[in-house]
KOLMARRO-414773 format. One record per residue: residue in three letters; x, y, z of N, C-alpha, C in turn. Coordinates in steps of 0.02 Angstrom, whole numbers, always signed. Example, Ala and Ser with C-alpha at 12.3 -4.5 7.8 and 13.67 -1.06 7.14 Angstrom:
<nodes>
  rest     n.x     n.y     n.z    ca.x    ca.y    ca.z     c.x     c.y     c.z
   ALA    +660    -284    +390    +615    -225    +390    +660    -165    +390
   SER    +642    -112    +354    +684     -53    +357    +645      +2    +394
</nodes>
This chain:
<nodes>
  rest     n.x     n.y     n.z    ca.x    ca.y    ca.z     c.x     c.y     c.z
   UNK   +6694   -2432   +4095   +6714   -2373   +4055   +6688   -2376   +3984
   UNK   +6686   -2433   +3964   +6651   -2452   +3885   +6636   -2494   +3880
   UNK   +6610   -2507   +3826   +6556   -2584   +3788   +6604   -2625   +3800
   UNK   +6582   -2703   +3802   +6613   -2756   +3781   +6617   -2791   +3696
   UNK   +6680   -2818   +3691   +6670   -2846   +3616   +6727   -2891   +3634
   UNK   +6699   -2927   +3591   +6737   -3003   +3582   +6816   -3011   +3572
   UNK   +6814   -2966   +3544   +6894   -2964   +3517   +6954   -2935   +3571
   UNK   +6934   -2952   +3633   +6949   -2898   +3675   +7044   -2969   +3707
   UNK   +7048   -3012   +3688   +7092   -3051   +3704   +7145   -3019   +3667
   UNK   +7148   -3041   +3591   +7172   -3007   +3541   +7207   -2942   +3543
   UNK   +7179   -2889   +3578   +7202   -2819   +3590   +7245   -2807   +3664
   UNK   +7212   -2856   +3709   +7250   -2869   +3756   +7319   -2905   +3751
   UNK   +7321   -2946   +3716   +7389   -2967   +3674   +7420   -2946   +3659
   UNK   +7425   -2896   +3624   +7458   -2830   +3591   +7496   -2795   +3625
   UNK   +7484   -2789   +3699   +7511   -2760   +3760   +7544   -2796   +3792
   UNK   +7559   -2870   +3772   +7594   -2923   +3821   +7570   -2939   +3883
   UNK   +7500   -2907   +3882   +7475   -2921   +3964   +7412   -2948   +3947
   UNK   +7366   -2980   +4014   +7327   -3018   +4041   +7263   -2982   +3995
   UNK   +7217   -3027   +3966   +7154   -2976   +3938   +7118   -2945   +4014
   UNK   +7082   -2912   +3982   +7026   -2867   +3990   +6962   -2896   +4031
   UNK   +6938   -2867   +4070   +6864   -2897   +4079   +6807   -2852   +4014
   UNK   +6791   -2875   +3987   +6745   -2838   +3942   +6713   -2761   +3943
   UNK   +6693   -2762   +3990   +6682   -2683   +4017   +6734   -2629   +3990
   UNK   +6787   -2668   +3986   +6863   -2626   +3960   +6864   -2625   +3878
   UNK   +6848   -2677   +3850   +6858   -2692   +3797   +6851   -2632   +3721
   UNK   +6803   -2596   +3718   +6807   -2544   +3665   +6860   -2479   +3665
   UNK   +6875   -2481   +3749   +6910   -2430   +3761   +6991   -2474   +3739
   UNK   +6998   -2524   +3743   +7066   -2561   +3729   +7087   -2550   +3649
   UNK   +7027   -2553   +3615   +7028   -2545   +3547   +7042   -2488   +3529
   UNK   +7041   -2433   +3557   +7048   -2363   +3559   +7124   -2332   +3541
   UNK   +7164   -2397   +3595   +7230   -2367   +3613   +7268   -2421   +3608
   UNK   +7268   -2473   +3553   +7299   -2526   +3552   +7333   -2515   +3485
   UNK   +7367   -2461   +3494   +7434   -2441   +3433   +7477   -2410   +3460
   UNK   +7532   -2391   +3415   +7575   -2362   +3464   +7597   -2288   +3465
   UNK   +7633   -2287   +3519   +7648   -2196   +3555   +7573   -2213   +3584
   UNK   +7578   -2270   +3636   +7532   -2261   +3680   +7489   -2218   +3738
   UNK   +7556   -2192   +3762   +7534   -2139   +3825   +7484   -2097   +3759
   UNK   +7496   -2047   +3720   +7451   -2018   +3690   +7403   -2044   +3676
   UNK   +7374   -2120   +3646   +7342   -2165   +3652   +7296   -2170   +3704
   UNK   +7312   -2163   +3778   +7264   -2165   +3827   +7232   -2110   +3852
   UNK   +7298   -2044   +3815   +7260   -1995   +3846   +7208   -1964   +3775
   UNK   +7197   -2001   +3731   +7151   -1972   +3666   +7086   -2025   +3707
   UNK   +7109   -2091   +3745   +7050   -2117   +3770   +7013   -2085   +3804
   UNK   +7045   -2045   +3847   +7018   -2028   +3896   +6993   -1948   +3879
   UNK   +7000   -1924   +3846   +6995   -1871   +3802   +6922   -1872   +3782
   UNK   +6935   -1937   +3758   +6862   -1983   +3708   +6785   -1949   +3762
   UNK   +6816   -2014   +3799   +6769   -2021   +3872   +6736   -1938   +3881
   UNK   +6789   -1920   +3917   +6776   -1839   +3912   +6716   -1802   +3881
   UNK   +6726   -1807   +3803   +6693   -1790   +3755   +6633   -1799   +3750
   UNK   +6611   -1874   +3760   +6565   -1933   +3785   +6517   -1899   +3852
   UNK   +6548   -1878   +3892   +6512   -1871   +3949   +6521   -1932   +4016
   UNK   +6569   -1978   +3981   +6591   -2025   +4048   +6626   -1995   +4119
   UNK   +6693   -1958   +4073   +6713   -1947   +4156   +6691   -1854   +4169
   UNK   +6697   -1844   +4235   +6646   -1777   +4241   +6681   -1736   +4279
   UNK   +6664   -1687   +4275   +6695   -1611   +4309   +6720   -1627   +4396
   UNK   +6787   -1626   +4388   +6794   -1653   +4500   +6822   -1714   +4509
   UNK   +6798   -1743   +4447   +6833   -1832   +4454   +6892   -1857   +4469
   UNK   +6886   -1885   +4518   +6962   -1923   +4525   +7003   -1986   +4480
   UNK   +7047   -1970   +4436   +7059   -2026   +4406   +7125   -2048   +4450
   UNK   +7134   -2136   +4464   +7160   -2178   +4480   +7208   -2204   +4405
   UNK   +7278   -2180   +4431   +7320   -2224   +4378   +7319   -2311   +4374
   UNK   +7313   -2331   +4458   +7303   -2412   +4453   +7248   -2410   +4410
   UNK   +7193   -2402   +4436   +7142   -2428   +4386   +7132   -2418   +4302
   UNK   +7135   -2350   +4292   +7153   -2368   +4216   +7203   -2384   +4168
   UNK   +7250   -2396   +4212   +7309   -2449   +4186   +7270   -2518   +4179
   UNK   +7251   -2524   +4223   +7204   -2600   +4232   +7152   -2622   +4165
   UNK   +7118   -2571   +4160   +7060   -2567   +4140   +7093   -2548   +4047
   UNK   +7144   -2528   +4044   +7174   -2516   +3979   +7233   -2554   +3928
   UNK   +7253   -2601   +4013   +7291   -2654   +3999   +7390   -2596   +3991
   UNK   +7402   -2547   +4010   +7446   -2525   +4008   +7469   -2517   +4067
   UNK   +7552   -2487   +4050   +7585   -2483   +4129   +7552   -2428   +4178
   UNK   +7576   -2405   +4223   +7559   -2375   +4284   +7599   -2296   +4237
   UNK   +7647   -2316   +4238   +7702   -2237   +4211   +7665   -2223   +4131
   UNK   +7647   -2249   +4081   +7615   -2240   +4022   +7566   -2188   +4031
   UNK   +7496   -2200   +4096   +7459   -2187   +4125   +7439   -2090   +4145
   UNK   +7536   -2101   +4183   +7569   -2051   +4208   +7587   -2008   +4161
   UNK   +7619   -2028   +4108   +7629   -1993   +4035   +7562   -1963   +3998
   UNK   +7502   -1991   +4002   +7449   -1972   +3980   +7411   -1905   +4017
   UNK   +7432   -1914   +4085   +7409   -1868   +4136   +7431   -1798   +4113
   UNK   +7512   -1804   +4101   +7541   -1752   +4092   +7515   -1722   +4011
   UNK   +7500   -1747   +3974   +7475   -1721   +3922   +7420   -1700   +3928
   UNK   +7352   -1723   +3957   +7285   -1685   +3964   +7314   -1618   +4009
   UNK   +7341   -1626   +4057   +7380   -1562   +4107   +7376   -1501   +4074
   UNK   +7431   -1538   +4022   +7460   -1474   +3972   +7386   -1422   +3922
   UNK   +7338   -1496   +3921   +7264   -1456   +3885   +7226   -1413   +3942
   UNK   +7229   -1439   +3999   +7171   -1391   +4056   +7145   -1456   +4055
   UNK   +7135   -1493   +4026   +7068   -1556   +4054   +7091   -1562   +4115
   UNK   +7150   -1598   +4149   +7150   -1629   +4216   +7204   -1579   +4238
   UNK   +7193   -1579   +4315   +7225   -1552   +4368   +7247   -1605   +4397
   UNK   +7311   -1582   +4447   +7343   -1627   +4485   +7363   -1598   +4538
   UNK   +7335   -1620   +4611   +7338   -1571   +4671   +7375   -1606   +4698
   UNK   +7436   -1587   +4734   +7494   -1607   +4768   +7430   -1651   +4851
   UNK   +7476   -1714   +4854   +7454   -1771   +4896   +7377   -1770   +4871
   UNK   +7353   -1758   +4827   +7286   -1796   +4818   +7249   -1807   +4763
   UNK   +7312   -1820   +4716   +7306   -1840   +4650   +7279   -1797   +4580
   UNK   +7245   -1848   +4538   +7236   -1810   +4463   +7167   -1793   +4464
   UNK   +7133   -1748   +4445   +7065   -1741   +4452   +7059   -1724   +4377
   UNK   +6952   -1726   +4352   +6955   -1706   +4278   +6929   -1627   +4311
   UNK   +6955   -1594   +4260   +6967   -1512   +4274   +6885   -1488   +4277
   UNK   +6869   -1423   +4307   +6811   -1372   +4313   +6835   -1326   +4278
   UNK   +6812   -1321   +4203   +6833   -1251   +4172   +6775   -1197   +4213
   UNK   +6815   -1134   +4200   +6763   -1066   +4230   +6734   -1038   +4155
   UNK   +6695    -981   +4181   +6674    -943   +4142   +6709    -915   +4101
   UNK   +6767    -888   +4130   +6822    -872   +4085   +6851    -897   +4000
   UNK   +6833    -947   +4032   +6863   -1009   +3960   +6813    -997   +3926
   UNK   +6753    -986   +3915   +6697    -994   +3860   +6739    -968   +3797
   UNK   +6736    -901   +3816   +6747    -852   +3747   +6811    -892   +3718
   UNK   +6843    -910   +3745   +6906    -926   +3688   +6902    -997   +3666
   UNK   +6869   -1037   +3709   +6832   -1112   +3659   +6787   -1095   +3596
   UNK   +6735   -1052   +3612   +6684   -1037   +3552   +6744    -989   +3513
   UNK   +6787    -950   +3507   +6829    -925   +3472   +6848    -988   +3415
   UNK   +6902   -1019   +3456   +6917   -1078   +3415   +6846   -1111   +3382
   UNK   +6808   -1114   +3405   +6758   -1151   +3363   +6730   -1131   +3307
   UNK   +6724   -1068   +3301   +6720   -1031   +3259   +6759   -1032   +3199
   UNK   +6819   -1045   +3223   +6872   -1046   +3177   +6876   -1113   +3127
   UNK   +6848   -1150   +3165   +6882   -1220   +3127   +6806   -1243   +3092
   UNK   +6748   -1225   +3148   +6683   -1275   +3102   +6659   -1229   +3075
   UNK   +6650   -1163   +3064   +6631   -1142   +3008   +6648   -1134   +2947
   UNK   +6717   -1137   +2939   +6780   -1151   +2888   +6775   -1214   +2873
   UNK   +6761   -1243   +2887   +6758   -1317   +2875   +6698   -1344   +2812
   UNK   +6636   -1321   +2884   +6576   -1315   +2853   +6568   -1291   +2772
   UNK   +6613   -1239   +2764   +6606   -1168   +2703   +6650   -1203   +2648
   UNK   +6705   -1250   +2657   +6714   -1293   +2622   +6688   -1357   +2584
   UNK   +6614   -1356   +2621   +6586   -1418   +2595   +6629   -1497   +2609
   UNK   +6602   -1541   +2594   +6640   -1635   +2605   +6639   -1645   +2553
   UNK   +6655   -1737   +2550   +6660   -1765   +2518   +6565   -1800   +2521
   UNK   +6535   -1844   +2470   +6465   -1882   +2502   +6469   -1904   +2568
   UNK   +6526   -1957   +2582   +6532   -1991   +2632   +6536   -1948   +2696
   UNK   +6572   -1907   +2696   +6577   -1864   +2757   +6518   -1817   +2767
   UNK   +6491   -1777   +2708   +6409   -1751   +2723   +6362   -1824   +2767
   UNK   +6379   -1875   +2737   +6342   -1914   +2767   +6352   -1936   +2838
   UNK   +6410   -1927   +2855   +6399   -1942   +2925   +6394   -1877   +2985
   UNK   +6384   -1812   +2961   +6337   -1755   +2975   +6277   -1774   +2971
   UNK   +6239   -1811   +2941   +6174   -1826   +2956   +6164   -1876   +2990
   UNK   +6205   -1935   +2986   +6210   -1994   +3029   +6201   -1954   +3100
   UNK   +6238   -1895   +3131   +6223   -1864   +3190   +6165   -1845   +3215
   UNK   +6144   -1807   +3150   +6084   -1783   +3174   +6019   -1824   +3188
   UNK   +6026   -1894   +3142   +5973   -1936   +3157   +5984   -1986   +3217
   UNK   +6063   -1986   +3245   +6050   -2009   +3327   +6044   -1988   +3360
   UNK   +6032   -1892   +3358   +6024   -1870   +3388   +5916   -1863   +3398
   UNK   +5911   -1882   +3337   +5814   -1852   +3322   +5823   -1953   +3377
   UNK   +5848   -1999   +3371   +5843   -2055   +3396   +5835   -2055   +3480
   UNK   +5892   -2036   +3509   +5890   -2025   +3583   +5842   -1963   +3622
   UNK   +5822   -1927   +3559   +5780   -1893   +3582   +5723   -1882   +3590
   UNK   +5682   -1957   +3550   +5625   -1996   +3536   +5644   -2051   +3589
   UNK   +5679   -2077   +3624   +5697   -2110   +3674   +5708   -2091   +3737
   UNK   +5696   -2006   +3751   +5715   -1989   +3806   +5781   -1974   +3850
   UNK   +5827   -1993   +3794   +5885   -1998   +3821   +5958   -1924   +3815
   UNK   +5952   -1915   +3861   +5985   -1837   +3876   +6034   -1832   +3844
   UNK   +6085   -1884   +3903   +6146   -1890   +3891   +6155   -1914   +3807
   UNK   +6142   -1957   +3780   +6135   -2007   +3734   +6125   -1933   +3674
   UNK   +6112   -1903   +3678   +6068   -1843   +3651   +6132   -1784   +3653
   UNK   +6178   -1785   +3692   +6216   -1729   +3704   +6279   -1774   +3673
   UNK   +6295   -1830   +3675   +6336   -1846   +3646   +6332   -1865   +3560
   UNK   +6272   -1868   +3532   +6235   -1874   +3460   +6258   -1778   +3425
   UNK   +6247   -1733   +3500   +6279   -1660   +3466   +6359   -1663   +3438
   UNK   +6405   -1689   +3508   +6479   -1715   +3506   +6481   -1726   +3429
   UNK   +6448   -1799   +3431   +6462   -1804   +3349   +6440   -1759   +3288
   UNK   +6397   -1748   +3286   +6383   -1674   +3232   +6419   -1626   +3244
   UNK   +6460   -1616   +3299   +6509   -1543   +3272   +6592   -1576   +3262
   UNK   +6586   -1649   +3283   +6655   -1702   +3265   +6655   -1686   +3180
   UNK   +6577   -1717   +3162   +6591   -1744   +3087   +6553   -1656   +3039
   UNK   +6583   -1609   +3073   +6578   -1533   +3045   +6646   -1542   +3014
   UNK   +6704   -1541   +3062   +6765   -1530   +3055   +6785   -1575   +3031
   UNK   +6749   -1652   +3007   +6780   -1696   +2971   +6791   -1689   +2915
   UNK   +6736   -1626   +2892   +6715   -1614   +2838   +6796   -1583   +2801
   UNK   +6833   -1563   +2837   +6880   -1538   +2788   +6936   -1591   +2798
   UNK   +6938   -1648   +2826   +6981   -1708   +2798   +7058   -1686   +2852
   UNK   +7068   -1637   +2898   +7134   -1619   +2909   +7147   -1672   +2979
   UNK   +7189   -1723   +2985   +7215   -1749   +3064   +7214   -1685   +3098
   UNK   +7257   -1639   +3084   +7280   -1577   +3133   +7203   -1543   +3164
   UNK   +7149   -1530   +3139   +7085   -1505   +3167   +7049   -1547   +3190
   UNK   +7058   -1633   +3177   +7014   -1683   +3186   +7050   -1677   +3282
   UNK   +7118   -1674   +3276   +7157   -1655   +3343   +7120   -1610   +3386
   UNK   +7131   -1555   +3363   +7107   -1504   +3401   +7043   -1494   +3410
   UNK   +6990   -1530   +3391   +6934   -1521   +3375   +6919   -1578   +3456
   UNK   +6954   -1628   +3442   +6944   -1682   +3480   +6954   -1656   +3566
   UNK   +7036   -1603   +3568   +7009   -1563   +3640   +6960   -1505   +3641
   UNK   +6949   -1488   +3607   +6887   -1438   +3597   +6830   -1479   +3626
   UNK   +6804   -1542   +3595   +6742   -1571   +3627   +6740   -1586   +3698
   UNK   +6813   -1601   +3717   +6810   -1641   +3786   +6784   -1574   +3833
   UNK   +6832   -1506   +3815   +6822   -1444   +3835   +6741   -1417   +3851
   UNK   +6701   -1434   +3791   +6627   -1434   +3793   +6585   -1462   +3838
   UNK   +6599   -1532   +3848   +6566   -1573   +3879   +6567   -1554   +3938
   UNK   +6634   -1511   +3968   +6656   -1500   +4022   +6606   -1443   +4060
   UNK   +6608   -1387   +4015   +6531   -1333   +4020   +6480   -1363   +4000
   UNK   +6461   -1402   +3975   +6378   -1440   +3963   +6361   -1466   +4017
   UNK   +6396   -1495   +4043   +6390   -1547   +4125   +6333   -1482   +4164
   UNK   +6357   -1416   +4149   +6312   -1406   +4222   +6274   -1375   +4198
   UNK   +6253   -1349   +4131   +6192   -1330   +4078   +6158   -1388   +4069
   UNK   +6146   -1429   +4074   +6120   -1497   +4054   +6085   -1529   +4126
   UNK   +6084   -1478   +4178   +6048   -1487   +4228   +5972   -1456   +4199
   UNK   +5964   -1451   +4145   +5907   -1412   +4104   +5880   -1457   +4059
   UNK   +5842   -1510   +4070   +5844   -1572   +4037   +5836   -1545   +3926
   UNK   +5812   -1492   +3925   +5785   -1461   +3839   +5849   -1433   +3810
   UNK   +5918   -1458   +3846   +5959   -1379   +3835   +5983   -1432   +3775
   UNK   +5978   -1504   +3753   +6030   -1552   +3701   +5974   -1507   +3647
   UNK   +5900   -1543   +3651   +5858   -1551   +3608   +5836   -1491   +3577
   UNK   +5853   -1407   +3604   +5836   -1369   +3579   +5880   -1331   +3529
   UNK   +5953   -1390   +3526   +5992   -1365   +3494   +5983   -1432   +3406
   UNK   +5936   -1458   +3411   +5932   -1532   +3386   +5894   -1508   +3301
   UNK   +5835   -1455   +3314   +5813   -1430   +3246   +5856   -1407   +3218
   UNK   +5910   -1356   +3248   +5956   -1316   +3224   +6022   -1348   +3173
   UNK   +6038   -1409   +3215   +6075   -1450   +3180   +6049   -1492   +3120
   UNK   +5999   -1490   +3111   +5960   -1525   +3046   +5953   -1486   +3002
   UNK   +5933   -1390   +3004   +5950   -1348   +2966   +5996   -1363   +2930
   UNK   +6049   -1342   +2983   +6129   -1355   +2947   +6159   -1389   +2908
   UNK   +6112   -1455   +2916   +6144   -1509   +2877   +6080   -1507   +2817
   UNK   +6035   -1482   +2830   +5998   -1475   +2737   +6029   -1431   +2711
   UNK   +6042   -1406   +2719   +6099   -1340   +2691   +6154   -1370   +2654
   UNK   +6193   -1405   +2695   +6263   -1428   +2687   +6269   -1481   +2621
   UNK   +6180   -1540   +2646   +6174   -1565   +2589   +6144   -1548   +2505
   UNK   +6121   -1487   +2514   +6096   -1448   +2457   +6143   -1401   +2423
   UNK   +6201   -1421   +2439   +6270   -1367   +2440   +6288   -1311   +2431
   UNK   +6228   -1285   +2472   +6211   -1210   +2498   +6258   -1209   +2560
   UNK   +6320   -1213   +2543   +6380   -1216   +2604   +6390   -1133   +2636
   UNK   +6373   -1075   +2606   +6379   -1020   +2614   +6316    -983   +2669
   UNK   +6264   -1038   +2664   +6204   -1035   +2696   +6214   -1080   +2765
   UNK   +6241   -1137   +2764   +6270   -1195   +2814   +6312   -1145   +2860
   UNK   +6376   -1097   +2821   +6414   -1114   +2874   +6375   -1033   +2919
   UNK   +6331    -966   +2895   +6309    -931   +2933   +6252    -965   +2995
   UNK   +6215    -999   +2969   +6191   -1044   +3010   +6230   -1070   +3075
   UNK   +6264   -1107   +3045   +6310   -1118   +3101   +6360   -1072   +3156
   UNK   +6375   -1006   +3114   +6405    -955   +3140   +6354    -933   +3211
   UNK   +6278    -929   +3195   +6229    -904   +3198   +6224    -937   +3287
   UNK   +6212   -1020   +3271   +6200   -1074   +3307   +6269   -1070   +3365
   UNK   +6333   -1060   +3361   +6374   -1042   +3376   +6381    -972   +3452
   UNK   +6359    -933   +3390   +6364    -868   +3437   +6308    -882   +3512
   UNK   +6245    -895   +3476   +6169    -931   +3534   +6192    -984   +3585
   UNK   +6259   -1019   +3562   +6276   -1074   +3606   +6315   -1032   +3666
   UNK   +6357    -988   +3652   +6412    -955   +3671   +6382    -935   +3720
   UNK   +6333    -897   +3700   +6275    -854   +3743   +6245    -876   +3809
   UNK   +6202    -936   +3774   +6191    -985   +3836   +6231   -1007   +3888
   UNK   +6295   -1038   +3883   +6353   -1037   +3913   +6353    -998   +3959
   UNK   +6374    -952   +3950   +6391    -872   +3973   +6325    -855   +4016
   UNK   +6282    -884   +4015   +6219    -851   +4059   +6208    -907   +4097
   UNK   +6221    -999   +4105   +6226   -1039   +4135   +6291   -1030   +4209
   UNK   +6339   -1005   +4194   +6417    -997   +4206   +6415    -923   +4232
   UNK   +6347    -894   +4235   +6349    -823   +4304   +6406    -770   +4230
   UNK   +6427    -775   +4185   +6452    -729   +4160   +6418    -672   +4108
</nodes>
């Protein structure tokens, strides 16, 4: 499910239970505080966002209890909170699956999006936070000099993460966070188009010369702009 790191005993500790096989280990770090159940389900949220788990998927409470070092019912508690977002479904005798949004859902995800990253954007950052808007865009110019799709679609994740970082709020860093998983969820079957990350990749470098020239009034139409074209695409991938 994630990288390995050393420290992975340590965090397993924390839980009173057995460590980790490494494979587990970044994701342990994730959710090794407390009001856990929310904890696993922001992990898994994460993942989501990421492009790990995918549209149909069956998630197993044994195993990522296992794999997270938490109980079986914690697990169960987490379920019920993605539920409540649309990410996962739960079909009577045959468990939790990660959800298939429809066409339907577009317009009111890009709604919200609208709302929060261009407002955000139009506020301008702090240095540090402009800077890690560009930190995106250059792993994104990275994986895409590498060939790498996925790697490339999740380098976007982060450039519209560290949009909304830009205004410093937990409460949008929240909602922003099911918003991405939501995305990833419609990208999965647009992304059968290997150009669909990279042609959004100049656009995001606009944005961020803008943002850093603090021509924020220019950033956030841009982005309004980039927004509406995404919406679009969507909507013509999704038969709507």
């Amino acid at each position: 499910m994630a990288s390995s790191d050393a420290g992975v005993r340590a965090v397993a500790g924390s839980f009173g239970e057995a460590a980790a096989s490494p494979a587990a280990s970044a994701a342990r770090f994730r959710v090794a505080v407390p009001s856990v159940a929310s904890r696993v389900a922001a992990e898994l949220r994460y993942q989501l966002a990421e492009g790990t788990l995918l549209p149909g998927e069956k998630l197993t409470e044994a195993t990522i209890a296992e794999e997270l070092g938490v109980s079986r019912n914690t697990v169960r508690e987490a379920f019920a909170e993605l539920a409540s977002e649309r990410l996962v479904v739960r079909h009577p005798n045959r468990g939790v699956f990660i959800a298939s949004l429809g066409a339907g859902d577009i317009h009111d995800v890009y709604t919200v999006r609208r709302a929060i990253e261009v407002s955000s954007i139009r506020n301008g950052g702090s240095p540090e936070r402009i800077a890690a808007v560009r930190a995106a865009v250059e792993e994104g110019r990275k994986a895409a000099e590498a060939g790498d799709n996925e790697g490339l679609g999740s380098a976007n994740q982060h450039f519209h993460r560290a949009i909304v970082g830009l205004a410093e709020s937990h409460r949008l860093d929240m909602i922003m966070a099911q918003v991405l998983a939501e995305m990833r969820l419609f990208f999965h079957k647009a992304t059968v188009d290997a150009k669909f990350y990279s042609g959004w990749l100049e656009e995001n470098d606009r944005i961020c010369t803008a943002l850093e020239a603090g021509r924020t009034e220019e950033a956030g139409e841009l982005l309004l702009a980039y927004l509406n074209a995404s919406e679009e695409k969507q909507r013509s991938v999704h038969g709507e």
